[in-house]
N, C-alpha and C positions, 0 to 999 in steps of 0.2 A: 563370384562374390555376391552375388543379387542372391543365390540362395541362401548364404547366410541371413543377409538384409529378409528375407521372406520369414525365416523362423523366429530372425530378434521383434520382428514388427507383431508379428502375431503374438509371440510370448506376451511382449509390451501390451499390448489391447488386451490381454485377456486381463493383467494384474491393474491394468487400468478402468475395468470393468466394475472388478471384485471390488476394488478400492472405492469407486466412485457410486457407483448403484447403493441407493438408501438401507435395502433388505440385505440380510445377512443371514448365511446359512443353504443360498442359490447355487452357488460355485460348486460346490462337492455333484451337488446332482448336477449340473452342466460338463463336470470335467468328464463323470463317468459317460454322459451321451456323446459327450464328444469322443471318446475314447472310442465306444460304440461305434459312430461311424466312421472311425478311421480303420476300425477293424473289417467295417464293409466295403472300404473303397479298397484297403488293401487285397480282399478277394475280388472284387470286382475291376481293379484297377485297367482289364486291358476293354474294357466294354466303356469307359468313363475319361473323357476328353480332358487334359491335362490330370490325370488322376497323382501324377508324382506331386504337384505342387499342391495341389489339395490336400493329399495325405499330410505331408507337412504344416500346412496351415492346420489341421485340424490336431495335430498332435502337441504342434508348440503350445495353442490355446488352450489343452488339458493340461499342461505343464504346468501354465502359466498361472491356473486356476491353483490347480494341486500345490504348486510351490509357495504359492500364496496362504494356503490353508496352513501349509507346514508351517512357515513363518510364525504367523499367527501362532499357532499352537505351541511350537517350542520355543520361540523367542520371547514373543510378547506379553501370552496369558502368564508364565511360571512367575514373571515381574507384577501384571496389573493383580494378578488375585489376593497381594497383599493390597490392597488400597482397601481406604476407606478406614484404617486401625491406624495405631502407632503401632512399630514395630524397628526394632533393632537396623542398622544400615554398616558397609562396610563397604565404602567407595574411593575410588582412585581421582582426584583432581585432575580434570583433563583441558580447562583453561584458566583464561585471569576471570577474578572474577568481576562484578561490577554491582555499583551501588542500585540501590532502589529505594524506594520514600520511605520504608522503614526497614530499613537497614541492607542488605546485601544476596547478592547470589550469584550462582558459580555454575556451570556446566559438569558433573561427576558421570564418571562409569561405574554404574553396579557389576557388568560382567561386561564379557565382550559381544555386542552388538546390542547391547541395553544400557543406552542415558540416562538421566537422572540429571535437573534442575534441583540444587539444595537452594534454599534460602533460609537464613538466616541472621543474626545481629551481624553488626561493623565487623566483627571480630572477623567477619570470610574475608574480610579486604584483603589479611595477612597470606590466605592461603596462594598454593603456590602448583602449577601445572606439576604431576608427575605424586605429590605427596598423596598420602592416605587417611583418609577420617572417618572414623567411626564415635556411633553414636546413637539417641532413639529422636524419632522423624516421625510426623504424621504424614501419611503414605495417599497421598494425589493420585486418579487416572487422570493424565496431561493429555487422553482423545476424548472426557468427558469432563465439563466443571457444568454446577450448578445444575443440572440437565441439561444443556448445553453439549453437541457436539462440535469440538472443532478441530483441525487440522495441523495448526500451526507449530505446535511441538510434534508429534508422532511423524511428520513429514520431511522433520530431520534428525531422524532416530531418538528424540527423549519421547519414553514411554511414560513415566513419573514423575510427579513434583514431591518435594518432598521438602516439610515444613519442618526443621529442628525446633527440637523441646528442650535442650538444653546446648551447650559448650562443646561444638566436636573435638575432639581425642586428635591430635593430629600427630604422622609420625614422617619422616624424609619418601619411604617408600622411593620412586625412582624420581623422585629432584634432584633435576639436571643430565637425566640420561638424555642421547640422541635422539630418542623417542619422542621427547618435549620441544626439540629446537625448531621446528617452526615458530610454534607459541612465543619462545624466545625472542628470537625472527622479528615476527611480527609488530611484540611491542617493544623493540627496541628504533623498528623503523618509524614507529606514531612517538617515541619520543626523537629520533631525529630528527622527524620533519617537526616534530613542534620547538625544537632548537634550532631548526636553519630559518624557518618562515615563521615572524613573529607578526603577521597578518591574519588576523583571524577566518578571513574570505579565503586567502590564500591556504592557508593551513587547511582548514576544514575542508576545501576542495579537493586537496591532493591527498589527503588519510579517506573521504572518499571513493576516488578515481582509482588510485594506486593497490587499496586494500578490500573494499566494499565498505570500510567503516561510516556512516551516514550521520551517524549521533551529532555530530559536531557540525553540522551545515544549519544555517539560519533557516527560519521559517519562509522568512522572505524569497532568500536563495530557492531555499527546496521547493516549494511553488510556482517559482517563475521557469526553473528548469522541468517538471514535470508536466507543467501545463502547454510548453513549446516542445513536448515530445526528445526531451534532451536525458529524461532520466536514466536511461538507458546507459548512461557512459558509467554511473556507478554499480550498474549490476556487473557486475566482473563479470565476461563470458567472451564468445569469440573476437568480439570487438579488442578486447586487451590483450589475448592470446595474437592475435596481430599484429599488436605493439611489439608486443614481444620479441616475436621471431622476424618482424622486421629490423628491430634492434640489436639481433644477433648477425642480421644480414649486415647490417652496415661494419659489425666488428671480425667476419670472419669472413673472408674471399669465396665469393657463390663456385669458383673449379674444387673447393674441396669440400666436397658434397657431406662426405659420410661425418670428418668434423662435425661439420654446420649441421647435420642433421641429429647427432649425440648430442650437441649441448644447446641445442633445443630442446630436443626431448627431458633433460635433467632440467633445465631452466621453466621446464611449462609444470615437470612436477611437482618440484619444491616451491613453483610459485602459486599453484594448487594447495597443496598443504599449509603456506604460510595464511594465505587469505580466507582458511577455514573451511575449505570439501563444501563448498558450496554447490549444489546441482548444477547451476549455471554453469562456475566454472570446470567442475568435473567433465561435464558433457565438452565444454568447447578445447578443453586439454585432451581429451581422448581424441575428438575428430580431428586435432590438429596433430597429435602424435601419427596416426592411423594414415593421414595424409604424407606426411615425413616418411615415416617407413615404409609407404609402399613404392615407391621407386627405388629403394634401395632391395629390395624382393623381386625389383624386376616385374613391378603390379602397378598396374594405371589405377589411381587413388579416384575413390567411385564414393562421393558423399551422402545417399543413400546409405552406400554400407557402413562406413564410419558414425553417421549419425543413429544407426541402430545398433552398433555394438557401442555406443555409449549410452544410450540407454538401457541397455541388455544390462551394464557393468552395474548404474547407478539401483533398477531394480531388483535386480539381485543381492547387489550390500543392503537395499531396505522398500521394499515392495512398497512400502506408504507415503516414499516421496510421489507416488505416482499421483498425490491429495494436494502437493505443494504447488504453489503459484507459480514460484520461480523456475520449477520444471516444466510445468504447462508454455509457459511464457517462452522462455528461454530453446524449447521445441520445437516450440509454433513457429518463431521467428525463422531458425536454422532452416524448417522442413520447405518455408518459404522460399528464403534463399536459394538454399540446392534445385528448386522446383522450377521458379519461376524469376530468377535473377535476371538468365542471361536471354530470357525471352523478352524481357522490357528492355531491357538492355541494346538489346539490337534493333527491340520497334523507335526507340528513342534513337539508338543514331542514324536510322534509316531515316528519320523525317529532314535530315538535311543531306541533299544531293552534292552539292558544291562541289570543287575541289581547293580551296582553300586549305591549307595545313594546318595555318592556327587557327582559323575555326572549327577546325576537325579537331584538334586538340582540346577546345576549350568545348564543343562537343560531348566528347567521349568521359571527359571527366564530368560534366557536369550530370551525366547518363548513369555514368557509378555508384553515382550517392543517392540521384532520383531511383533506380531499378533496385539498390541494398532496400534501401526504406522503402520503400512500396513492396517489394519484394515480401519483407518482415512485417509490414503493417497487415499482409492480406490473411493471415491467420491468427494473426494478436489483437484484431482491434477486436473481436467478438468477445474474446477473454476479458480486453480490458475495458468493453464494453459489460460484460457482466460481473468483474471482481469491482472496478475503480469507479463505473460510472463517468467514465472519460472518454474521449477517442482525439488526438491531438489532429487537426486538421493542417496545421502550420508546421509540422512536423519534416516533410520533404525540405521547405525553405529551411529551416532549424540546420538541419542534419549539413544539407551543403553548405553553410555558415560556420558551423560550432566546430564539426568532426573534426577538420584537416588541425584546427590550433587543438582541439583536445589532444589528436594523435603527438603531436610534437611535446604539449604540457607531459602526455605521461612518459615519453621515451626522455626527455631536459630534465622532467621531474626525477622521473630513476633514478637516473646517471649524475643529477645531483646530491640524492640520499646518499647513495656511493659515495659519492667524493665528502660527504658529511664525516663519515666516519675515518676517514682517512686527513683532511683538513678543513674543520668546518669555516672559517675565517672565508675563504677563498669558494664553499659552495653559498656562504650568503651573497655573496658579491654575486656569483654566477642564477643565483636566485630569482632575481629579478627577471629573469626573461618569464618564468614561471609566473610570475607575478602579473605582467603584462598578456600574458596566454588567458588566463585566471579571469585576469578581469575585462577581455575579449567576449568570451563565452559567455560571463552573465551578463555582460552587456545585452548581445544577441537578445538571449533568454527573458532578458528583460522587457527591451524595445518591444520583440514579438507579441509577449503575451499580453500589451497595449493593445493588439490589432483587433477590432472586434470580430466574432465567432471564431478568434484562431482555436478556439477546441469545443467540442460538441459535449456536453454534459447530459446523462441522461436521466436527470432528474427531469429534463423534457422527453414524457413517453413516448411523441412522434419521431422525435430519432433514432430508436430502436427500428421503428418500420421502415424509416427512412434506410439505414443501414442494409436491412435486406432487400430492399428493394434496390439497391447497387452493388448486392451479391448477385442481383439475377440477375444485373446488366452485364456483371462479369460475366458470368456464365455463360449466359448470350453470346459477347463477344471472345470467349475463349474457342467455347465450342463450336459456333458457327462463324467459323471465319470467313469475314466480308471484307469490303474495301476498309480503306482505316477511315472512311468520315461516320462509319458506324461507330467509331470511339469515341469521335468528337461530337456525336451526335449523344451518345450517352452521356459524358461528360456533360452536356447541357441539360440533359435529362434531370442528372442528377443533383447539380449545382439549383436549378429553379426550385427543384423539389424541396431540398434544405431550407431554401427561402421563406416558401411555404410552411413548412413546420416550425422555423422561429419566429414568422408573425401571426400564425393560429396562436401558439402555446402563449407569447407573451402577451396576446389579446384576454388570455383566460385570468391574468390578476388585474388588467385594470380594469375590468368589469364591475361595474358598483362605484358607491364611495369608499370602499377599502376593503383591501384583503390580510387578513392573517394567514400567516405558516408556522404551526406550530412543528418544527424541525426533527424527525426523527436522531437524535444523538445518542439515544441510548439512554444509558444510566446520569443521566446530565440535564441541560435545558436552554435553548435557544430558540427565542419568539422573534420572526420579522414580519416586522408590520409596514404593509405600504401603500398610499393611497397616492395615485396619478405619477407621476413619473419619480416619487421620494418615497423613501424608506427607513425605516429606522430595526436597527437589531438590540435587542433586549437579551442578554445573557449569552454566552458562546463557552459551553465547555461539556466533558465525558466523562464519568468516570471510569468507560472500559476504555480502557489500555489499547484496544486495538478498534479503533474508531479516532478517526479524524475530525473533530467538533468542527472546526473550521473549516477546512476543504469540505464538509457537507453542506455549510452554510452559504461559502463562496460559489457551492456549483446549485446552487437554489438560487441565489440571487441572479447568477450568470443567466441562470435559465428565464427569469423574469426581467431579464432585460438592465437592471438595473447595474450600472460600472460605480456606484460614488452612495457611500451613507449621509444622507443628514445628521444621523446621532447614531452614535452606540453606545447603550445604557450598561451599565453590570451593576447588579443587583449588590453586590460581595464579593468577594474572591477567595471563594475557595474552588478547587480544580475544577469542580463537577459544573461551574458556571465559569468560567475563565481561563480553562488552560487550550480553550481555540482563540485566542482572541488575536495572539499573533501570526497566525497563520490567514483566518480573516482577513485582518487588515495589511498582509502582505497582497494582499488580491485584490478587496476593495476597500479604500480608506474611507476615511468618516470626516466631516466637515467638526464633529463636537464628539464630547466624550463625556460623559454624565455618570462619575462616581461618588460613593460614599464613599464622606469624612469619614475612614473609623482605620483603628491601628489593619495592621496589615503583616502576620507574621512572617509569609510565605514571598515576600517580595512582590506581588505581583501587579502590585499598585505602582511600583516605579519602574516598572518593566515596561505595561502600560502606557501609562504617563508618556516614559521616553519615544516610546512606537508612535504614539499617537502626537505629542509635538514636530516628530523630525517629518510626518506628514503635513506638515500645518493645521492641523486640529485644534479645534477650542476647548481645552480642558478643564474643565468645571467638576467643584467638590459642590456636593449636593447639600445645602444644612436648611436650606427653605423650599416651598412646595415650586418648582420649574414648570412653563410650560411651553410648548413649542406647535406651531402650527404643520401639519402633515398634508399637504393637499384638501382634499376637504375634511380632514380628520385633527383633532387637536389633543396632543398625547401632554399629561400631565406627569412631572414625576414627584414623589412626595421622599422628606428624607428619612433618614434612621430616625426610631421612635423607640426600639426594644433598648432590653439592658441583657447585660449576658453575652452568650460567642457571637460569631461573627454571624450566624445565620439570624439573629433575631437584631442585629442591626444592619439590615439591609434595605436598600433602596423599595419602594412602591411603586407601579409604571400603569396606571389608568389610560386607556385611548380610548375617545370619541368619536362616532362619526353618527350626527343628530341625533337618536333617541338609542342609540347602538353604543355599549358599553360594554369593552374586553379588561379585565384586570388581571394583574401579573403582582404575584407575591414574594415571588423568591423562595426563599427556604425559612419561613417564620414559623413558628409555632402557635397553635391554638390562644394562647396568653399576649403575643406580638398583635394578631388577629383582634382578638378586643382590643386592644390599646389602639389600633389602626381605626376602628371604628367608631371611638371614643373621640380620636381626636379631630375627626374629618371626618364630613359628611359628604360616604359617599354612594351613588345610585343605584339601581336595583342594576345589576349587570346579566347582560344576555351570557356573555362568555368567561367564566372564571380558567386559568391555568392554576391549578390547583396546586401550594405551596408543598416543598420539601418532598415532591414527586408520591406525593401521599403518603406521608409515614400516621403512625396513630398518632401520634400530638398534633398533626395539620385538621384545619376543617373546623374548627369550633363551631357548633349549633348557634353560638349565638352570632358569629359573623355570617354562617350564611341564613341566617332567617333574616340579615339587616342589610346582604346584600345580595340574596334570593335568585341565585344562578340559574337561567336554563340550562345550560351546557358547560358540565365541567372535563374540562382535558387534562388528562397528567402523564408529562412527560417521563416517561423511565425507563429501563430498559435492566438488562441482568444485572441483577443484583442479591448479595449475601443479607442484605437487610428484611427482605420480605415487604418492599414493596412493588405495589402501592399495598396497606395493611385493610383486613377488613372491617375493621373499627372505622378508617375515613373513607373507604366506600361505602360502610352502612350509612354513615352519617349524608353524606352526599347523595345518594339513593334515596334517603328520609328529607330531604328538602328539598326534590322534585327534581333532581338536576340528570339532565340526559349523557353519561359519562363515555369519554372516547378514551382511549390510551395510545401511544404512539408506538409501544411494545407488540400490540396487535395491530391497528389500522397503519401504523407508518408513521409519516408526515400526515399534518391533521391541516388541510384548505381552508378557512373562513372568508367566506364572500358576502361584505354588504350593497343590498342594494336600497338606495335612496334612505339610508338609515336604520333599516330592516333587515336580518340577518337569513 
């Protein structure tokens, strides 16, 4: 079976190659050299020491390349070469669909093994899995926007976006064949469970847990679980596949194997198919089928081989999940596992000799959950040290807390969706235990993520090195096996180390009388400013879609030491400044909250509001000029002055520290701009953040000739607008001012010292 395992691993590496390496066009000329020297080993094969296994590596990997190229070519180009035109569309509805800020979108299949994302008006709410619509679309590549390459569609098969120009044509096509009833399935059980548990903690966790569905979990929630290394229980993958065929175990007698072993295998694919062919869960349904059935073959089930004929399966339906996160992740964890489980596993119960039973019992399990998670940590923290900027260090304690009530939540939870539809009266009653599991869990996830350094953020760059410099203590102690106080001896190694790198990094902002960061967010704007052990944040929000305003912010301050805001300012509230602000302050709350008066159509002033009261926060509407002392810094805020939308009545946030002047505008307009310095006199400033992320109507000549910028920052990030525009760069350029952008430099550092910047 290991020879299988040798050709799928190599195939995998090759099409992980092609996928991942920047340059395009390599592959073809690698498949044919490789081919090349398999045609040499195959002559030379008896003069060449393992030459069978070689030959095979070396031909899977032309395979791998070449299957890759095909794909590409027949599946993907005949779809993207329409892009960039409108053009005529003729697609099969393949889920529900779901709302967006202006209006709706749907999953479509143009053919088979080519997705297709529609969006369009309300009108898609109606559409229905299985029907047919046609119509004319403006034709998206979903692997490139704006020039912008990215991943996140083509890694699960949509190659196209595709923007409707008018009303699609809809006709039954196959609504309601068998084909659909997952889809079915699935929302009938997210309306169950929102009919049996009318707890919205509750609810949200188990659509969740039960499906991957994540939408519905609070900010709060989803912070406190991701930051104690818990988020893990909603990626559907082997962890649920466990549930599973543990809950077949307790309903079917382990002496009748072949049973128990069929309606597992039915149960793990239809629960595959209901929760959306997820990577994750595809890979952890195949290794868990592959293990079933080989003792019924009369084959000792070998997890090497099963974890590489489940990637063999998933790369071959679409060579480009090989770009996807949750395949990377979801791999790494497994290869862990299978690798190095049962090796921790055994150094951990080896360290207690005794003969005591129930210490050996409580032992051996508590061995289970430290050797799974360590196991799965030692090839995902790199990942989620390079995708999340995270690495949960509190994560071992988490998992032996959280796991055993999650395992029981999702098998009580099942088993009450079931009896929902059969007598819901009597699964709310039975509910309650769910409910108490439920809020177990975020209790944990809660308390934990109190503890300080429970997670390593790598907005501190010494923890990057810190990390490898505890790969190599592994290494060390893998490869050169020594007594065990070489463990314990790393272990201190590396715990002092860590030490080291959070009181270097956090010495780098209290240096001076105050530090700015202006926060890379993207298409957005969040300024924190901090001087001696207080901080205050000034706007928190994205407008790309796929950025965290908030968890960037929270893992900046984390990294500066700072657990508690003085104030958090918002300028307005529109997304691009405030749609982090509850994820923020699920992390770190704020003592005050300092909004503008002004209407508010998007709600998100009592959203707010409410977050920021049930904190104990002081929440203050802004109608006169505020000021607040900051360590040695004194931040002043001025209120709405404009007339017009929400961005020209927005908050002013001026910070001091002795002859050192930062100003923060918001999103005003050139016009707002005069009015501001009309009405208030204010100083020549060292550091402007340049308003409305530089569009041409920011920057008026005559505000900065009256408030004569050295250095202006402007926050933005991809966008369809064209900023920052070169009308307020000229202009900013013509008043002297030295320009940073956060789309090129990142996060932009501001260090005062004694006044002086």
């Amino acid at each position: 079976m290991r020879v299988f395992a040798t050709v799928a691993f190599s195939f995998a590496a090759a099409v992980f190659l092609a996928v991942l390496l920047p340059w395009s066009g390599w592959y073809l000329w690698a498949a044919g050299a490789l081919t090349l020297c398999a045609a040499a080993v195959a002559v030379l094969h008896r003069r060449l020491p393992h030459a069978r296994r070689l030959l095979l590596i070396l031909c899977a990997l032309a395979l791998g390349l070449a299957y890759y190229d095909g794909y590409a070519e027949l599946v993907c180009r005949p779809a993207t070469e329409q892009c960039g035109e409108e053009h005529p569309y003729a697609a099969q509805v393949w889920d529900w669909p779901a709302e967006t800020d202006r209006g709706a979108k749907v999953t479509v299949r143009l053919r088979p093994g080519v997705r297709a994302v529609y969006y369009g008006g309300r009108e898609v709410m109606e559409l229905r899995p299985g029907q047919q619509i046609t119509g004319t679309a403006y034709w998206q590549d979903a692997s490139r926007i704006r020039e912008t390459d990215i991943t996140t569609f083509t890694a699960r098969g949509v190659f196209v976006l595709l923007y409707g120009r008018d009303d699609p044509a809809v006709e039954s096509g196959q609504e309601g064949s068998i084909l659909f009833l997952p889809q079915r399935c699935s929302k009938a059980m997210k309306e169950k469970i929102a009919a049996v548990w009318d707890d919205p903690a509750t609810e949200s966790f188990l659509l969740a847990e039960l499906i991957g569905d994540r939408s519905h979990l609070s900010a709060e929630h989803s912070a406190a679980l991701s930051e104690t290394g818990l988020a893990h229980l909603f990626a559907v993958s082997g962890l649920h596949c466990a549930f599973l065929v543990t809950l077949v175990g307790l309903l079917i007698p382990a002496a009748r194997r072949r049973l128990y072993s069929a309606v597992c295998i039915f149960v793990l694919l239809f629960y595959m198919a209901v929760v959306g062919m997820t990577p994750s869960v595809v890979r952890a349904c195949i290794m868990q089928i592959a293990l079933l059935v080989a003792p019924l073959l009369r084959r000792d089930g070998d997890g090497l081989t099963s974890l590489s004929a489940a990637l063999l399966v998933l790369l071959l339906a679409n060579p480009y999940a090989a770009a996807g996160i949750s395949l990377q992740m979801s791999f790494a964890a497994t290869l862990g596992l299978v690798l190095f489980s049962d090796r921790i596993y055994g150094f951990l119960t080896g360290l207690y000799r005794g003969k005591r039973r129930r210490i050996k019992r409580l032992v051996s399990v508590l061995a289970a959950n430290i050797s799974a998670t360590l196991a799965a940590l030692l090839f995902t923290a790199p990942l989620t040290a390079y995708y999340f900027d995270v690495f949960a260090l509190i994560a071992p304690v988490s998992n032996i807390l959280a796991v055993p009530a999650a395992e029981g939540n999702f098998i009580t939870g099942l088993l009450n969706v079931m009896l929902g539809f059969v007598w819901q009266p009597l699964a709310r009653i039975t509910g309650w235990l769910n409910w108490a599991m439920v809020r177990f869990v975020l209790f944990i996830a809660h308390a934990l993520m109190r503890v300080p350094e429970h997670a390593l953020h790598f907005v501190n760059p010494y923890f990057k090195y810190w990390l490898g410099y505890v790969y190599v203590l592994l290494a060390v102690c893998i490869f050169r096996p020594g007594p065990r106080r070489r463990w314990l001896i790393s272990a201190a190694l590396a715990a002092l180390t860590l030490l080291l790198c959070v009181g270097i990094h956090g010495r780098e902002y209290r240096y001076g009388s105050m530090s700015a960061v202006v926060t890379d967010v993207g298409q957005g704007e969040c300024v924190i400013l901090c001087s001696g052990d207080e901080a205050v944040v000034v706007d928190c929000g994205s407008g790309n879609s796929y950025i965290d305003a908030g968890r960037r912010a929270a893992d900046q301050l984390s990294a500066m030491g700072i657990r508690r805001l003085s104030a958090l300012v918002l300028t307005h509230y529109h997304a691009d400044h405030a749609n982090g602000v509850a994820a923020l302050l699920s992390r770190v709350p704020a003592d005050r909250l300092w909004i503008p008066d002004i209407e508010d159509e998007f709600g998100v002033r009592d959203r707010v509001t409410a977050q920021a009261a049930a904190d104990g926060a002081d929440v203050t509407l802004v109608t006169a000029p505020r000021q607040l002392t900051l360590g040695e810094a004194v931040l002043t805020v001025f209120p709405p002055i404009g007339r017009g939308d929400m961005n020209e009545q927005g908050l002013t946030v001026l910070c001091s520290a002795g002859d050192f002047d930062l100003l923060i505008t918001g999103d005003m307009a050139g016009s707002t701009e005069r009015e501001l310095i009309g009405n208030y006199d204010l100083p020549d400033t060292e550091v402007l953040v340049v308003s409305h992320h530089g569009s041409k109507y920011s920057s008026a000549r005559e505000f900065l000739l009256e408030t004569s910028p050295e250095t202006a920052v402007i926050s933005v990030g991809d966008n369809g607008y064209g900023h920052p525009t070169e009308e307020a760069m000229g202009r900013l350029a013509a008043a002297g001012a030295e320009i940073y952008r956060t789309d090129r430099q990142g996060s932009i550092l501001i260090t005062v010292q004694g006044g002086k910047d």
